[in-house]
Backbone as numpy.savetxt, mean C-alpha at the origin, in Angstrom:
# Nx Ny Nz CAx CAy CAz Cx Cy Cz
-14.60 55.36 -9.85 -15.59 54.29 -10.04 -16.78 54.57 -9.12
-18.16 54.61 -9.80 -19.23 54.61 -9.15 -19.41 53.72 -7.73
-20.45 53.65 -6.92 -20.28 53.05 -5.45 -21.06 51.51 -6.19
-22.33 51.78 -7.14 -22.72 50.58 -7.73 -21.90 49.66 -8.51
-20.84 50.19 -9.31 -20.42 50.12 -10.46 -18.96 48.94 -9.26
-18.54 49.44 -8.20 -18.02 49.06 -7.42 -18.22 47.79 -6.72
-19.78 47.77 -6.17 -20.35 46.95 -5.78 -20.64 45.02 -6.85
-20.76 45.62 -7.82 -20.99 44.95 -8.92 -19.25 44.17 -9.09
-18.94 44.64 -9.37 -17.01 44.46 -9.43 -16.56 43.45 -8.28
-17.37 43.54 -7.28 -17.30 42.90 -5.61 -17.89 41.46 -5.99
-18.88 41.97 -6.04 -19.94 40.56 -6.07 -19.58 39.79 -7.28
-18.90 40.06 -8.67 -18.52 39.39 -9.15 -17.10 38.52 -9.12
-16.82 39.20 -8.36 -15.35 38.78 -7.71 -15.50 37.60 -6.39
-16.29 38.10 -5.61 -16.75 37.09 -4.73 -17.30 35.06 -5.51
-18.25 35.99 -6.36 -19.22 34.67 -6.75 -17.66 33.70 -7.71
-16.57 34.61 -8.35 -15.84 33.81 -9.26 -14.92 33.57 -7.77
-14.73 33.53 -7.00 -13.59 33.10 -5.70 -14.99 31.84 -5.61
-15.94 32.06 -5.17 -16.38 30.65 -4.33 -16.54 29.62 -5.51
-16.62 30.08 -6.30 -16.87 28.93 -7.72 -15.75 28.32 -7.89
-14.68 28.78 -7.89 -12.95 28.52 -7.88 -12.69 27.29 -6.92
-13.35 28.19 -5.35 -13.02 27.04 -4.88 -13.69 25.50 -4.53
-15.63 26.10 -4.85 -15.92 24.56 -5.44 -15.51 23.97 -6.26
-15.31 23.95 -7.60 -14.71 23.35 -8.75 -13.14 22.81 -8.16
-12.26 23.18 -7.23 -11.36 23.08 -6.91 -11.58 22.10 -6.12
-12.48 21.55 -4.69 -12.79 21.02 -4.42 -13.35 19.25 -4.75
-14.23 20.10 -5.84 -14.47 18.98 -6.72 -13.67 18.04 -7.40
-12.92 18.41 -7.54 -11.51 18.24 -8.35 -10.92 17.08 -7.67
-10.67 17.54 -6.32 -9.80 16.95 -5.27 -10.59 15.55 -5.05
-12.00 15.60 -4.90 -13.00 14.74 -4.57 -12.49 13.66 -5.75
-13.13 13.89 -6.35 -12.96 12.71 -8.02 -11.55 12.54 -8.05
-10.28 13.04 -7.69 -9.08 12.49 -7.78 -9.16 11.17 -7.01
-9.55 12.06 -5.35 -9.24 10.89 -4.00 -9.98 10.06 -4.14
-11.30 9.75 -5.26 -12.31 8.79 -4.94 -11.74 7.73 -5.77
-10.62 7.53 -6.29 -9.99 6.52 -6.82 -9.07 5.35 -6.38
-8.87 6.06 -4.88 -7.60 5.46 -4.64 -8.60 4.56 -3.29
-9.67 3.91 -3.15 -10.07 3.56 -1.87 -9.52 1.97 -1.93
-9.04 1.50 -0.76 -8.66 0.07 -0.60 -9.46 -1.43 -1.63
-10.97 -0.94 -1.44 -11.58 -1.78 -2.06 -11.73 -1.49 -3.65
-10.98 -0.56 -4.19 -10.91 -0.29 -5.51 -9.95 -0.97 -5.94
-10.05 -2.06 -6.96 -9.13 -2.78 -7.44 -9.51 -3.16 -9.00
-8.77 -3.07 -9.90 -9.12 -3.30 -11.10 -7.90 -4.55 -11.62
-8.12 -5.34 -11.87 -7.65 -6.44 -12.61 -7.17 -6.14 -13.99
-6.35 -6.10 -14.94 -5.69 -5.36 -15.68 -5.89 -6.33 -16.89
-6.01 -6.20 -18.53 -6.27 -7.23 -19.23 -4.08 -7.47 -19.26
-3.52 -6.61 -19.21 -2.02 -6.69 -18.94 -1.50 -7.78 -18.14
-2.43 -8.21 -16.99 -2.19 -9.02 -16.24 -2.00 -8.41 -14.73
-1.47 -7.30 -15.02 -1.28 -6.41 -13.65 -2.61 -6.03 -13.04
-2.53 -5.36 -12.09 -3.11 -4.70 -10.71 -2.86 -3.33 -10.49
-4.60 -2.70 -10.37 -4.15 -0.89 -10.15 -5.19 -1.12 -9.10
-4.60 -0.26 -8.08 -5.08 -0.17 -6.84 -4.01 0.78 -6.17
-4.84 1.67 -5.44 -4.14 2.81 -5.11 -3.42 4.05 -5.92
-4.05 3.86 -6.95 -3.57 4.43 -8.74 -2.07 3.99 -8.52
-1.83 3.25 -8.64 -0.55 2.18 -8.95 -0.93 1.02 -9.24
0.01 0.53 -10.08 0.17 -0.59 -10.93 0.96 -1.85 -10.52
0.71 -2.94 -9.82 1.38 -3.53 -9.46 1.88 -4.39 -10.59
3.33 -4.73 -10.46 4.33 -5.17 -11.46 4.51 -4.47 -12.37
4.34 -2.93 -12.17 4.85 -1.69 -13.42 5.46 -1.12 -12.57
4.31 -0.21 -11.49 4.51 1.14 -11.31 6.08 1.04 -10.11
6.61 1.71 -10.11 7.94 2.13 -9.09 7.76 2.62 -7.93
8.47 2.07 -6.89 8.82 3.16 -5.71 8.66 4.84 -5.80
9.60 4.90 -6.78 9.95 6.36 -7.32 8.06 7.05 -7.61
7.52 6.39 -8.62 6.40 6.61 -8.84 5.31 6.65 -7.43
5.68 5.78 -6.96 4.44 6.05 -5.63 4.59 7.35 -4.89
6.35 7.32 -4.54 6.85 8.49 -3.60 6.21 9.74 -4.37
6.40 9.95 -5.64 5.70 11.08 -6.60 4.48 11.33 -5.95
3.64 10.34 -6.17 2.43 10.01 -6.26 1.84 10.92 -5.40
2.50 10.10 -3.74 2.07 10.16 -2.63 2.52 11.43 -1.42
3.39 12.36 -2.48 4.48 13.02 -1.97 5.21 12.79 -0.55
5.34 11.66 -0.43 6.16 11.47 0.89 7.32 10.60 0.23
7.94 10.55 1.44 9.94 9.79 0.84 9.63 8.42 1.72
9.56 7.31 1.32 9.47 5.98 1.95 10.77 5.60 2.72
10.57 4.90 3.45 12.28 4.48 4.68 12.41 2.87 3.84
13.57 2.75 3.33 13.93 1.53 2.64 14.36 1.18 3.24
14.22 -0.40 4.04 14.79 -0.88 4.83 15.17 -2.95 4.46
16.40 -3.39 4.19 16.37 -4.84 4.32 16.07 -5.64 5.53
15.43 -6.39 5.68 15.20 -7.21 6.70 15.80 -8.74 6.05
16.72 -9.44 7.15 17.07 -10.53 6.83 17.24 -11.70 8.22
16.47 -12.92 8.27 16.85 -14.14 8.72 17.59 -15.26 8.68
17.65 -16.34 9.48 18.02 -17.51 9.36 16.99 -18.04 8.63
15.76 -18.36 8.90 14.44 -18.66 8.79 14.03 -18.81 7.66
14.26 -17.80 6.96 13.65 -17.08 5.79 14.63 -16.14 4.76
14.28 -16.29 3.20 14.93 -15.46 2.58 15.15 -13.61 2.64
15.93 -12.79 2.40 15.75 -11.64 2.87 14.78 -10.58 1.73
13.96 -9.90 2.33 13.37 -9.17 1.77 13.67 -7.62 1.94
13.46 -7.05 0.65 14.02 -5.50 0.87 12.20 -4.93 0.93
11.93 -3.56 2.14 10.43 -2.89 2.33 10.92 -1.19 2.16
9.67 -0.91 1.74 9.62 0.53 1.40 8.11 1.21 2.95
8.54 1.75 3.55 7.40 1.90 4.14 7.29 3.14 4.58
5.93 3.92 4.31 5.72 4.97 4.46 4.51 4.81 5.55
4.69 5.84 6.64 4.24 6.16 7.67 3.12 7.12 7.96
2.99 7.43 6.86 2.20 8.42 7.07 1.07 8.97 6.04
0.34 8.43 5.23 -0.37 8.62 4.28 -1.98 8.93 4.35
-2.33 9.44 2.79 -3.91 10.26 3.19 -4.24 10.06 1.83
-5.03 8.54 1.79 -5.39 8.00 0.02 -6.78 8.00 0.11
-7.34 8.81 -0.45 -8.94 8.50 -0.73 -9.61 9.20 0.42
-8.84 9.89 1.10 -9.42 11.06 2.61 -8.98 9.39 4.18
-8.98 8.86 3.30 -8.40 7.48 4.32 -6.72 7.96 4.97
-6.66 8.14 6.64 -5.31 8.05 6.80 -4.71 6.40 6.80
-3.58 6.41 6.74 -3.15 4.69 6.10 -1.28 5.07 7.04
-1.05 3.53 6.70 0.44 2.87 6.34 0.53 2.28 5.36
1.94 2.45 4.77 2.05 1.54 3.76 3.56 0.85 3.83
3.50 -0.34 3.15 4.47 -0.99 3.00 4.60 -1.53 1.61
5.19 -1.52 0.79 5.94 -1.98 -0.40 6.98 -2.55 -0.60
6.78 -4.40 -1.09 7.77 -5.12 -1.72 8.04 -4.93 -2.93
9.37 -6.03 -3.36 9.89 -5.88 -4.61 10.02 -7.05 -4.79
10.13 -7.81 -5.92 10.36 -8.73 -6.63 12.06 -8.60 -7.40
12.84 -8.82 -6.26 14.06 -8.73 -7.20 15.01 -10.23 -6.77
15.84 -10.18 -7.78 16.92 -11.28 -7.61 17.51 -11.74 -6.76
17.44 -13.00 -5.85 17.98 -13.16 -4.40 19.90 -12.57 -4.51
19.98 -12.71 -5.65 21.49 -12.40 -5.76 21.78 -11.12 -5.56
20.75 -10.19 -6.28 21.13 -8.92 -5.95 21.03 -8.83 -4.95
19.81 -9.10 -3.84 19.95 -8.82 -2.71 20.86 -9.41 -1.77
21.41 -10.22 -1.85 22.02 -10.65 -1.21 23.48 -9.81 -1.19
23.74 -9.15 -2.34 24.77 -8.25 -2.70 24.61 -6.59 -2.16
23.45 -6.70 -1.89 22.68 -5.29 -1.71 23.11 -5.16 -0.17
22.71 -6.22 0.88 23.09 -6.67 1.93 24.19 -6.67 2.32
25.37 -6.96 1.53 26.71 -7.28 1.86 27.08 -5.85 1.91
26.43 -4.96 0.70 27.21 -3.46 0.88 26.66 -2.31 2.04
25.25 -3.41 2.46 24.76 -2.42 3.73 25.62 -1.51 4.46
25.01 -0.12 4.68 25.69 0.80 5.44 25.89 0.86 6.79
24.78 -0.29 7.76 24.67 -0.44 8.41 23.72 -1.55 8.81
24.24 -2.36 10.00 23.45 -3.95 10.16 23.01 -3.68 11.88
21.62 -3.86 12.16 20.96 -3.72 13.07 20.49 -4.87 14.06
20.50 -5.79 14.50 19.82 -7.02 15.11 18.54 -6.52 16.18
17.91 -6.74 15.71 16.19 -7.12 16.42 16.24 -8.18 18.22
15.27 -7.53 18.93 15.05 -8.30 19.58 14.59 -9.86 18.98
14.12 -9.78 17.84 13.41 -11.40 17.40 14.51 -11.73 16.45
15.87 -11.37 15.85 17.03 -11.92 15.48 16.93 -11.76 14.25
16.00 -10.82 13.54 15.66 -10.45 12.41 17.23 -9.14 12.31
17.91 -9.27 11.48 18.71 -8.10 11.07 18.35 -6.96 10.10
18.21 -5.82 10.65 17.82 -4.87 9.78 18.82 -4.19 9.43
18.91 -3.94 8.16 19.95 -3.10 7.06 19.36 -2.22 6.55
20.18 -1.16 6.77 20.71 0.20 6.21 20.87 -0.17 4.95
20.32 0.39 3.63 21.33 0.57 2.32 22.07 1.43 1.75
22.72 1.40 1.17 23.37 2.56 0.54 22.94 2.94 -0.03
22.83 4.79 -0.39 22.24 5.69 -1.17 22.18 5.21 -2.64
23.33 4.61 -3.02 22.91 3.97 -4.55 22.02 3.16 -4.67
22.03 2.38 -3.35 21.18 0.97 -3.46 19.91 1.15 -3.17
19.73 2.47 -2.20 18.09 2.82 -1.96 17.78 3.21 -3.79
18.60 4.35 -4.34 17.71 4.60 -5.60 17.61 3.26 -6.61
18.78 2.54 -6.64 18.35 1.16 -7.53 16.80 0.83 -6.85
16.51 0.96 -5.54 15.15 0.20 -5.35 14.11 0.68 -6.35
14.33 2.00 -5.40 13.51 3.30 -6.22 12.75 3.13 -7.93
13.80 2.58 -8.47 13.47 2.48 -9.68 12.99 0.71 -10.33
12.79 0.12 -9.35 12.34 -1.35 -8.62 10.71 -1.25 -8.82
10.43 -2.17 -10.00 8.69 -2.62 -9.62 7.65 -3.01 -8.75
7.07 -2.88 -7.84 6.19 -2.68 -6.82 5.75 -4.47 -7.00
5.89 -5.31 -6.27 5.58 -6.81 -6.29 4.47 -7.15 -5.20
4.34 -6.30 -4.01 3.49 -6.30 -3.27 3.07 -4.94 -2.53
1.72 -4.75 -1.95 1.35 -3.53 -1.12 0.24 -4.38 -0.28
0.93 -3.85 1.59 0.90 -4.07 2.38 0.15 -2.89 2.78
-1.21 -2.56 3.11 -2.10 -1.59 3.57 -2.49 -1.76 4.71
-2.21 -0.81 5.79 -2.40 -0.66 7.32 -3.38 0.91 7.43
-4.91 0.59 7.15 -5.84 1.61 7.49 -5.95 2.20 9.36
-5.66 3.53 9.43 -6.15 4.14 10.44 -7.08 3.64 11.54
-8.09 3.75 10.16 -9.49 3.19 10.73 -9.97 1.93 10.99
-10.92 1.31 11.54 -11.47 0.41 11.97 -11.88 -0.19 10.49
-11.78 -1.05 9.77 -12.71 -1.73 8.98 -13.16 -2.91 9.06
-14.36 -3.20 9.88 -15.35 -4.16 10.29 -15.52 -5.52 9.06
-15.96 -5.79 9.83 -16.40 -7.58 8.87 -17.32 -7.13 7.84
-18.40 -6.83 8.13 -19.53 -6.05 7.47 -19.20 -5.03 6.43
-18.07 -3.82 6.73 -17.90 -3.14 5.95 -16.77 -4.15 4.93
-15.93 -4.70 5.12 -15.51 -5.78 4.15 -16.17 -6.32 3.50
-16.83 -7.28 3.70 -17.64 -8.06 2.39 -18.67 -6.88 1.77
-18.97 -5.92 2.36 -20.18 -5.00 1.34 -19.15 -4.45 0.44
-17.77 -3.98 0.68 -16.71 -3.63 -0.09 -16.21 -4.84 -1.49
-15.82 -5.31 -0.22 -15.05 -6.37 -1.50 -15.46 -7.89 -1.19
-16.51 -7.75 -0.89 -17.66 -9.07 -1.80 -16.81 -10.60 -0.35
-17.90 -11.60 -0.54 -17.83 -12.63 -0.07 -16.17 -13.34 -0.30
-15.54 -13.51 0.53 -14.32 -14.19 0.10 -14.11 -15.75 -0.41
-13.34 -16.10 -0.76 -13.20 -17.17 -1.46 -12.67 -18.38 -0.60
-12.58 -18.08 1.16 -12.04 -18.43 1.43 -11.36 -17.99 3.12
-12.15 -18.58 4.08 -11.33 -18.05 5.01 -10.40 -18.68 6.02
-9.45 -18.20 6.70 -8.45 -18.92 7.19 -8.00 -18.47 8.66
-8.31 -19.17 9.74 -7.95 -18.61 10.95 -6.33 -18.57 11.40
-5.53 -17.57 11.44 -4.20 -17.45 11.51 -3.85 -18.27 13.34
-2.79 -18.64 12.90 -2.77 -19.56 14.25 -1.66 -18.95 15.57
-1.39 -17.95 14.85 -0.62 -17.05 15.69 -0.94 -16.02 16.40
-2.36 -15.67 15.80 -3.42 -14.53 16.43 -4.58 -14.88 16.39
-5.45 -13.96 16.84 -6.92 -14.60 16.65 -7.51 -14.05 15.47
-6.27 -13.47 14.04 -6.45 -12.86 13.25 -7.68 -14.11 12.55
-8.42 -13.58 11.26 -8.72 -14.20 10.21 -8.39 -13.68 8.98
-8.10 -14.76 8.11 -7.56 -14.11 6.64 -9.15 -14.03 5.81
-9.47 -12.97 5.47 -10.57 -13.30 4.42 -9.66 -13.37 2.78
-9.93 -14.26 2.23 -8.73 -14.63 0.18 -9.93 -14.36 -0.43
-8.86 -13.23 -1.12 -9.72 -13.29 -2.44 -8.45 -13.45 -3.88
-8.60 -14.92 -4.33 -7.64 -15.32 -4.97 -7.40 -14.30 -6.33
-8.83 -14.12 -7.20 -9.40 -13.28 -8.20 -8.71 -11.87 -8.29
-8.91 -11.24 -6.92 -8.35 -9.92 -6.76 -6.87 -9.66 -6.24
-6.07 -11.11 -5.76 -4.51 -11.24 -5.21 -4.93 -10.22 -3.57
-6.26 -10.89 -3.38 -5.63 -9.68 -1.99 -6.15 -10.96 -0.79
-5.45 -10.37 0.21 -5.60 -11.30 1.67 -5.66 -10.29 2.60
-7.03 -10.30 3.46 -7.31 -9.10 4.53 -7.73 -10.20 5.85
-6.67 -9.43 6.67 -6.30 -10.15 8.28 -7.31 -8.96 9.05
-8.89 -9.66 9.49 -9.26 -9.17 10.33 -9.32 -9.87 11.97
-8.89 -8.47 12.63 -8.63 -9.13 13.90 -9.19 -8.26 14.83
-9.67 -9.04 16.25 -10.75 -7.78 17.29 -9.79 -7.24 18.07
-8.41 -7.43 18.11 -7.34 -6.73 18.48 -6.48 -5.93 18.33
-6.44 -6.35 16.94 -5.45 -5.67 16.30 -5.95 -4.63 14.95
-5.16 -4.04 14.50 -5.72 -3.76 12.86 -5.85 -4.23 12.00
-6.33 -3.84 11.03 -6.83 -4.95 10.28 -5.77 -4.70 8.39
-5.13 -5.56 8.44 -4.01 -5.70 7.67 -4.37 -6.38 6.18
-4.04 -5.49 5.09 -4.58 -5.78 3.65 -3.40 -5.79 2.79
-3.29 -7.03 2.05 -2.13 -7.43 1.16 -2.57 -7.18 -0.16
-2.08 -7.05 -0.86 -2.43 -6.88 -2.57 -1.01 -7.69 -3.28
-1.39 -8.37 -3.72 -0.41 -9.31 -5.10 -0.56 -9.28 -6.45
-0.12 -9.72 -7.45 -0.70 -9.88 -8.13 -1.81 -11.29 -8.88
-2.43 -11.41 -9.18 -3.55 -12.62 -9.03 -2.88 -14.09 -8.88
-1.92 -14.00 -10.11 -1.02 -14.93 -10.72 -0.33 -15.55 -9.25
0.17 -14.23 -8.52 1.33 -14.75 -7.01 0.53 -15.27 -6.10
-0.52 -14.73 -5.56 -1.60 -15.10 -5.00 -1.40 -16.37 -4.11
-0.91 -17.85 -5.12 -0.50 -19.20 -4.08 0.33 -18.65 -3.57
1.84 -17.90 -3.40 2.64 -18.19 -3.05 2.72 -17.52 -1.72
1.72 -15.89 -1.85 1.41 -15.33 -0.67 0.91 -15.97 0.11
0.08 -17.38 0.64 -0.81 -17.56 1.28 -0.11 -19.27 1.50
0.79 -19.12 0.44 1.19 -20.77 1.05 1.79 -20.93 2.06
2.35 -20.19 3.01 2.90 -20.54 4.11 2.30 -20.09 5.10
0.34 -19.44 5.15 -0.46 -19.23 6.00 -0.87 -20.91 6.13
-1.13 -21.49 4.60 -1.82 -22.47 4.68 -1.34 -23.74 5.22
0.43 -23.65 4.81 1.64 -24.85 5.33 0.95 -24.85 6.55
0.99 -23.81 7.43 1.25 -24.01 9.12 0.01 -24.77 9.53
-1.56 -24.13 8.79 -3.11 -24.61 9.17 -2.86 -26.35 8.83
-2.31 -26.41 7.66 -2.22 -28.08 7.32 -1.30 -29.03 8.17
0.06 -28.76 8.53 0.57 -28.96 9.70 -0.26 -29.00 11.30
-1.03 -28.55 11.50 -1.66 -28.46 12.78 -2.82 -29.30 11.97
């Protein structure tokens, strides 16, 4: 092969590698630009996509796909309060955003309560909360469990300012009486965001419909006082 004929062979090889990996790039961009906290679409289904998941469709199983990480299923149970089973992943990267996540379920107090009894292991909390172990059958029954709530814990700082330019004037705000948190409601979108100058700033997603039931026992305690 000639030294031109060579050269030519180079440079076309070069220019198809960097094109590869813009277009590749690009790619990645328009995937991640879907999944940002303040992206929420209201579903004519009735459901909720946010985080390209579907709340009251999409699965555990489906997120873990999603998100390629394995979530820690854990029951938490009180005197206080009914027991809830959480999916929570530690470690996530949605939209170039690093995050936490937490995921409820909407299942049968009976099952759980059965789910509980076969725990593999029962933990007690300094605050008397019991945490359970499930069994490998009972983690994948979750697994395959509809997503009823997502609990979003951003990395980052997200300010008052960058909130409402995001997701608009709330419907509603509520000073938590346990912190110097504030709830900004947005009933429309099922979401409730706890900003606080201490802490992080903590974002719920429901679905529109659940919306009272998330917020009725912020509001019990404000009406009580």
């Amino acid at each position: 092969m000639s030294k031109h004929a060579f050269l030519s062979v180079l440079g076309f090889t070069v220019v198809a590698l960097v094109l590869g990996i813009y277009l590749s790039s690009l790619s990645e961009r328009e995937v991640s630009s879907t999944g940002f906290p303040w992206q929420i679409e209201n579903m004519e289904s009735g459901h909720t996509r946010v985080f390209n998941l579907v709340i009251g469709q999409s699965t555990l199983n489906d997120a873990e796909q999603l998100y390629k990480e394995r979530a820690k299923i854990t029951l938490f149970s009180s005197s206080e309060s009914d027991a809830v089973i959480e999916a929570f992943f530690s470690q996530l990267k949605i939209a170039g955003l690093k995050s936490k996540m937490v995921i409820s379920f909407d299942l049968p107090a009976d099952e759980i309560q059965a789910i509980y009894n076969r725990g593999a292991r029962i933990a007690t909390l300094d605050s008397g909360i019991r945490q359970v172990t499930l069994l490998d059958e009972d983690a994948e029954l979750v697994r395959q469990s509809a997503i009823a709530s997502i609990t979003y814990l951003p990395a980052i700082h997200l300010d008052a300012e960058l909130i409402e330019k995001r997701f608009g004037q709330p419907a509603e705000k509520i000073q938590d009486t346990e912190s110097d948190a504030v709830h900004w409601l947005y009933p429309n979108k099922g979401v409730d965001i706890a900003l606080s100058e201490t802490e992080k700033e903590v974002i719920q997603y429901v679905l529109p419909k659940d919306f009272d039931d998330l917020v009725k026992p912020l509001k019990a305690v404000v009406n009580k006082d």
